[in-house]
Backbone bond lengths (Angstrom), bond angles and torsions (degrees), N, CA, C in turn:
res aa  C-N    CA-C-N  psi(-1)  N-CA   C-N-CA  omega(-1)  CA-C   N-CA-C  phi
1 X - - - 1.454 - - 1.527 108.52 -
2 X 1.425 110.56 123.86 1.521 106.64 176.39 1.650 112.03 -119.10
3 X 1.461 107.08 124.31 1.559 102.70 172.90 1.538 116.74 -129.02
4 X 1.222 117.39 153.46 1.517 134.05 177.05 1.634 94.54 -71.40
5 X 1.428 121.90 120.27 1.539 113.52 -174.90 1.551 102.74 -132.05
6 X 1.603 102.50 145.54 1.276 123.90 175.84 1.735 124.71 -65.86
7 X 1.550 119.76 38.13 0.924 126.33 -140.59 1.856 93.59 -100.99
8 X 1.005 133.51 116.51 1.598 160.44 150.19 1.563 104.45 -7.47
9 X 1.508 130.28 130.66 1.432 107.37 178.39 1.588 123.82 102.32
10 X 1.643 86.05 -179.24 1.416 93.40 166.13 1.612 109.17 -77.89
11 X 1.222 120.24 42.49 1.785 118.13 173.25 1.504 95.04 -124.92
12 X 1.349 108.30 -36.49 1.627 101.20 -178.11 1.191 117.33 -26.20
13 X 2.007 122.05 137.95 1.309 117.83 -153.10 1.142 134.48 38.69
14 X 0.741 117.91 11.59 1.708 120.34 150.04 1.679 127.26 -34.26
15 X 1.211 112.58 109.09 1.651 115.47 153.93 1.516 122.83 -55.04
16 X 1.419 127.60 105.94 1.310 105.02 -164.30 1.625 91.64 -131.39
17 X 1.617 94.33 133.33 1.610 94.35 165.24 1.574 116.79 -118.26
18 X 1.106 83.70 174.91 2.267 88.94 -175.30 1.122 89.83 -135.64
19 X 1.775 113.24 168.30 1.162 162.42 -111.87 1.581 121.35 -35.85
20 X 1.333 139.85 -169.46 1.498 131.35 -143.93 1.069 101.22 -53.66
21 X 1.352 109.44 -75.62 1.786 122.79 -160.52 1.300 113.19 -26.84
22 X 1.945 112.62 -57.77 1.442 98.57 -170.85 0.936 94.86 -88.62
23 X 1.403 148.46 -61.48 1.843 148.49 -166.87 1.763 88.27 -13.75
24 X 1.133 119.93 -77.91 1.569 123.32 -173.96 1.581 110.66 -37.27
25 X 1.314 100.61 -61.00 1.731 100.93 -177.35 1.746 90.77 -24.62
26 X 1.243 79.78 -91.62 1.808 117.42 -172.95 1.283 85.69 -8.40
27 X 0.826 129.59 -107.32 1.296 153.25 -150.52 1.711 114.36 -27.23
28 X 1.608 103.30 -47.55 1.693 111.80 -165.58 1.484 80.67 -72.86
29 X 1.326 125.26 -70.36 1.724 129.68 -173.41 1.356 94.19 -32.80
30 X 1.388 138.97 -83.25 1.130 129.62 -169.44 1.968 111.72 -21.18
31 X 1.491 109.34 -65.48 1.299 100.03 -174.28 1.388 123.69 -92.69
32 X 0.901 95.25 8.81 1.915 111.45 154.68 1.471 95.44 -77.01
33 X 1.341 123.99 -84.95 1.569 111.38 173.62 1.920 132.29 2.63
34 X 1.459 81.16 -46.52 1.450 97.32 -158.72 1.160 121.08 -96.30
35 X 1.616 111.24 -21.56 1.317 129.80 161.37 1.635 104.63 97.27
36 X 1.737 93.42 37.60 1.771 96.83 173.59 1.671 111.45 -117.90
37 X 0.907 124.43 130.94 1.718 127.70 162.90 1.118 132.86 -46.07
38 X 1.449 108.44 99.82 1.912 118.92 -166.10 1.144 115.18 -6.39
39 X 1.670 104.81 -58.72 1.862 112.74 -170.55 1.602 109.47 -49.77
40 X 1.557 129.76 -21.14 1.417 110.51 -165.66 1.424 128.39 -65.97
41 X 1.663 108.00 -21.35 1.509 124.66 172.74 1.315 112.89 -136.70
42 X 1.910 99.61 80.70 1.397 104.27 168.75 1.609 132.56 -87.17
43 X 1.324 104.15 67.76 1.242 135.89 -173.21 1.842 98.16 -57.93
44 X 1.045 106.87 126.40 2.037 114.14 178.31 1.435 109.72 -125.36
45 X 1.139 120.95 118.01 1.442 130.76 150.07 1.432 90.18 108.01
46 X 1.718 129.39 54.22 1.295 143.75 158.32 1.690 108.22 -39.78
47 X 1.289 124.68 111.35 1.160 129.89 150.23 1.519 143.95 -98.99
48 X 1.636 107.75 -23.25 1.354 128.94 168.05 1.487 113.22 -147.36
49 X 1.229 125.29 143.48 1.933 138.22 177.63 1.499 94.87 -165.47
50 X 1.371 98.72 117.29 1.302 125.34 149.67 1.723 131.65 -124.22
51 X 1.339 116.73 156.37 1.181 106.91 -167.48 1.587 96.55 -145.43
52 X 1.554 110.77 141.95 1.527 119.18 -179.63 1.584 110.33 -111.08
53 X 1.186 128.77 67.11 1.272 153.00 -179.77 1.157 104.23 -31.52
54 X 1.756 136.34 -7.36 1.872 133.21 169.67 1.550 85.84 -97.13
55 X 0.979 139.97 -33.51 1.468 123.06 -174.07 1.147 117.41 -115.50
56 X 1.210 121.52 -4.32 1.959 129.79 -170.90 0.973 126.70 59.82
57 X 1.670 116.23 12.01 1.171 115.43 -170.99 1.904 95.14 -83.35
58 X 1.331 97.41 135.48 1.958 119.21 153.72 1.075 124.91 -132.16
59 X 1.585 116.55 167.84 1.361 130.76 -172.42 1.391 106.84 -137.95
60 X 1.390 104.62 173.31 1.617 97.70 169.40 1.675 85.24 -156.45
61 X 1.370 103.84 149.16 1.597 113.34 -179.98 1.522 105.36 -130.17
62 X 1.283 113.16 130.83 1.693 120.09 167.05 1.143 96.52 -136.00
63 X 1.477 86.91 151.57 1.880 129.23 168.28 1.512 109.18 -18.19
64 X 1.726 104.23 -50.39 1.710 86.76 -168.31 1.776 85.83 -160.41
65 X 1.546 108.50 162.03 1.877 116.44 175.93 1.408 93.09 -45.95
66 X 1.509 102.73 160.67 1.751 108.97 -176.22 2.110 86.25 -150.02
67 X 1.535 79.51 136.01 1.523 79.48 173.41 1.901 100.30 -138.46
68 X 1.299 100.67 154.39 1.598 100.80 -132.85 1.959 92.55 -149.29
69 X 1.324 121.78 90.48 1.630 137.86 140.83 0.961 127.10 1.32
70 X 1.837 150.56 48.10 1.598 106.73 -152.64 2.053 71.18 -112.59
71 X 2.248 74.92 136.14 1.786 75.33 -167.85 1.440 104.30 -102.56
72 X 1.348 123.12 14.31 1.609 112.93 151.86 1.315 127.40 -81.28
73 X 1.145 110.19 -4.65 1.421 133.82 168.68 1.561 115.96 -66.06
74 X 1.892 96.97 -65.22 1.214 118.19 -174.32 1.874 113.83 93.49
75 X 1.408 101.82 15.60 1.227 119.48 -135.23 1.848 102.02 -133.54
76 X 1.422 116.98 94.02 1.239 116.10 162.99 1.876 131.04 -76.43
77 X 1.306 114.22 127.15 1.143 132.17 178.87 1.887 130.87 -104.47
78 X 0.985 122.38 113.97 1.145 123.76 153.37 1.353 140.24 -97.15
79 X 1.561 97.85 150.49 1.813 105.87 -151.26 2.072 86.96 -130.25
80 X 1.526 96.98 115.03 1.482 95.53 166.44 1.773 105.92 -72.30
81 X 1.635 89.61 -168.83 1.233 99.13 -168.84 1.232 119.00 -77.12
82 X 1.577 98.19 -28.25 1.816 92.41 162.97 1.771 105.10 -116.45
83 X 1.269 117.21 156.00 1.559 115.53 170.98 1.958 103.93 -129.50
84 X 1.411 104.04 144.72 1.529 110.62 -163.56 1.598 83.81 -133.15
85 X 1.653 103.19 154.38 1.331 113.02 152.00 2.091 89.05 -163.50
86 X 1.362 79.85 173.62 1.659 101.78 159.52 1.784 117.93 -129.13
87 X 1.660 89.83 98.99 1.563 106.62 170.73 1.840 134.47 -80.07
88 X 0.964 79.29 152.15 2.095 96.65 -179.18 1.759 91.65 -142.73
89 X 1.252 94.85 151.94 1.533 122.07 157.68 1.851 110.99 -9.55
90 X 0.982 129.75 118.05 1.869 103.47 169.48 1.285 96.88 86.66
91 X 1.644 154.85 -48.86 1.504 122.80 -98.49 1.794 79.69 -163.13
92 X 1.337 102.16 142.78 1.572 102.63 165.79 1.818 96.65 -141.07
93 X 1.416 135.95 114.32 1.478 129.73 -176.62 1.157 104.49 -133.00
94 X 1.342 114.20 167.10 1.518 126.19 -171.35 1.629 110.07 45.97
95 X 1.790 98.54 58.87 1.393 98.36 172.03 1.435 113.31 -103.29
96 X 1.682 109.80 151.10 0.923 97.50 -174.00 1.868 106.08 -125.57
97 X 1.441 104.64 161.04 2.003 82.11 174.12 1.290 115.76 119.29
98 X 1.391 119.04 -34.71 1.247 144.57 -156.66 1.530 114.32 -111.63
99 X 1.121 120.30 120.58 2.163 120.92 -179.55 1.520 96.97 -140.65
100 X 1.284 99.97 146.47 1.542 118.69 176.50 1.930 111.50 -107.53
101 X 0.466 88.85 116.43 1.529 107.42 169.09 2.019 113.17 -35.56
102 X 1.020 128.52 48.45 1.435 109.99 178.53 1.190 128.32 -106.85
103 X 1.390 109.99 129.58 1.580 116.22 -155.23 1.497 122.65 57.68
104 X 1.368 93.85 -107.20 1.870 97.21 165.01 1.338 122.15 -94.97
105 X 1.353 110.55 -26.28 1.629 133.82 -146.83 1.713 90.34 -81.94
106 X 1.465 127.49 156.31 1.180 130.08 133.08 1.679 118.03 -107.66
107 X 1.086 95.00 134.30 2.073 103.85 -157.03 1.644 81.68 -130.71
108 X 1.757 94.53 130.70 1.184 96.66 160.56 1.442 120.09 -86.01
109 X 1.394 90.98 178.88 1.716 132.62 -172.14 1.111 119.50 -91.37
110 X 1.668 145.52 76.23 1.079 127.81 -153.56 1.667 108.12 -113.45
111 X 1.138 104.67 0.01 1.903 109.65 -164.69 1.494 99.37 -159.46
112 X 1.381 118.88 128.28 1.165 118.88 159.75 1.544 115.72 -139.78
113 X 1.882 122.91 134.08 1.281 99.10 -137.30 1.889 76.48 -137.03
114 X 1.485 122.42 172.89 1.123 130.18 157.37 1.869 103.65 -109.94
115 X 1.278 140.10 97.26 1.366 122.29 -157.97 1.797 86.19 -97.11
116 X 0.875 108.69 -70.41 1.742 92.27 -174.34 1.592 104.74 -108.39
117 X 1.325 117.57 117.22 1.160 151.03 172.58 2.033 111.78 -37.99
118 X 1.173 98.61 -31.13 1.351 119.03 178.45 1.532 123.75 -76.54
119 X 1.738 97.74 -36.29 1.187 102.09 -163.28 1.713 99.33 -83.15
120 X 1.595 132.79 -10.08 1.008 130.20 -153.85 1.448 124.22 31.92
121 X 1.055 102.69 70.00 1.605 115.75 168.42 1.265 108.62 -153.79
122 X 1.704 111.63 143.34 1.241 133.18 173.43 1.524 99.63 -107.47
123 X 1.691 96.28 140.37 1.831 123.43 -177.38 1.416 110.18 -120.28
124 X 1.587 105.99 89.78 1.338 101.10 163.86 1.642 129.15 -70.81
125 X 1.384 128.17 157.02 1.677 117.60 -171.83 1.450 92.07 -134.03
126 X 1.434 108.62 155.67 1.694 126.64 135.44 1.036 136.58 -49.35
127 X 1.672 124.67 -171.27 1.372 98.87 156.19 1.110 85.15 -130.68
128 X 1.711 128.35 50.19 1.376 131.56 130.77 1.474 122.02 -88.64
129 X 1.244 104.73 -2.73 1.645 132.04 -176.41 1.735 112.64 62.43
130 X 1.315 102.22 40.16 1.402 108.77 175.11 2.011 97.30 -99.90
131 X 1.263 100.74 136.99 1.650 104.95 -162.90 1.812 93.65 -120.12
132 X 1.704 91.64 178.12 1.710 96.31 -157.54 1.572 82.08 -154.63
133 X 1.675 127.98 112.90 1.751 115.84 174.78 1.925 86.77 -95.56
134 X 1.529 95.95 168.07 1.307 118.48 162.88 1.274 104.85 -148.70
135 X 1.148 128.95 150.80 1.715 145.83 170.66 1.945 93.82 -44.49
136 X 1.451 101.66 132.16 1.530 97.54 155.53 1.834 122.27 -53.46
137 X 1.247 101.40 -29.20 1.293 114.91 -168.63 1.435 106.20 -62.06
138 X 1.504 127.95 -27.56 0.802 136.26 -177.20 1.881 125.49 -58.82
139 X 1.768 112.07 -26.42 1.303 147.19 -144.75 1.310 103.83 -118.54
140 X 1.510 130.36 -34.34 1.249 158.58 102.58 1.347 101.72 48.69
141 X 1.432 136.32 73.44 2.206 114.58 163.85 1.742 86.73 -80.09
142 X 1.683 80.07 163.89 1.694 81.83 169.27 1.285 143.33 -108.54
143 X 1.334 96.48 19.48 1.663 107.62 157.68 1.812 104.70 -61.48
144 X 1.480 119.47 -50.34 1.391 116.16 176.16 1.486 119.09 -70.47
145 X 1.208 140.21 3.43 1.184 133.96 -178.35 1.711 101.62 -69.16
146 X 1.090 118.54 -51.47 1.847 119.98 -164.99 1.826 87.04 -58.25
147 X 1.699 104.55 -50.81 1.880 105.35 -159.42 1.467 89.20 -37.70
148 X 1.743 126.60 -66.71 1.237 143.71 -145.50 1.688 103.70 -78.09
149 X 1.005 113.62 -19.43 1.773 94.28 154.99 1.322 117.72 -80.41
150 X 1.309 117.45 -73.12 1.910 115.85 151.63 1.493 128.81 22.13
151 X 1.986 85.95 -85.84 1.862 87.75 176.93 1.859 98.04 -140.27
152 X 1.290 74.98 114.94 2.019 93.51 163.96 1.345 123.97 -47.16
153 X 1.475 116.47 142.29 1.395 106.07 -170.11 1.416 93.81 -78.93
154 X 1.287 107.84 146.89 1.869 124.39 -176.80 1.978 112.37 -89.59
């Protein structure tokens, strides 16, 4: 179900959808949009995503915190129950929701960017603005591996 909602804020006008099925749609399109690889926000048990397309600000809401392995990384992540950013093309900033696992510490996730398209690498940041790249390949499910030989991200 998708509705235009009267929501207060930085949600005002908001596209907002509910429960798995579409939350997921939404969501992969969203970072297809953006020119990011499904795997980067493997968000489970989608209940709400909305997005305010004059400001880019989105969210995504699930059932419960999700903490999530990606082992080309080597690199554990946690995803609260809701996760926010404000997106453009390439670029996801002022995210919120999201901590990486380093060493002992969990440090959030505040920016995650594609800066040159060529280099295939994704740059995660702080919001001390200390950053971390990994291979796109890394983000990679493999239903998209054939798409991503096919057609190059532009």
């Amino acid at each position: 179900m998708t509705k235009t909602g009267s929501v207060e804020g930085e949600r005002a006008g908001a596209e907002i959808v509910y429960g798995p099925e579409e939350c997921f749609r939404h969501s992969v399109e969203l970072l297809e949009e953006l020119g990011f690889p499904k795997g980067v926000l493997p968000l489970k048990d989608l209940v709400e995503c909305g997005r305010v397309r004059e400001t880019g600000f989105v969210w995504m809401k699930q059932k419960a915190p999700y903490e999530h392995f990606f082992v080309k990384t080597n690199s554990k992540v946690s995803y609260d129950i809701e996760v926010t950013a404000y997106v453009e093309k390439l670029k996801m900033k002022k995210m919120t929701g999201i901590k990486s696992k380093q060493m002992l510490l969990w440090v959030p996730i505040s920016e995650m960017s594609i800066e040159n398209p060529s280099s295939k690498k994704i740059t995660f940041k702080t919001p001390m603005g200390i950053g971390k790249s990994y291979p796109i390949s890394a983000f990679i499910e493999d239903e998209e591996k054939d798409k991503q030989l096919v057609q190059p991200i532009e």
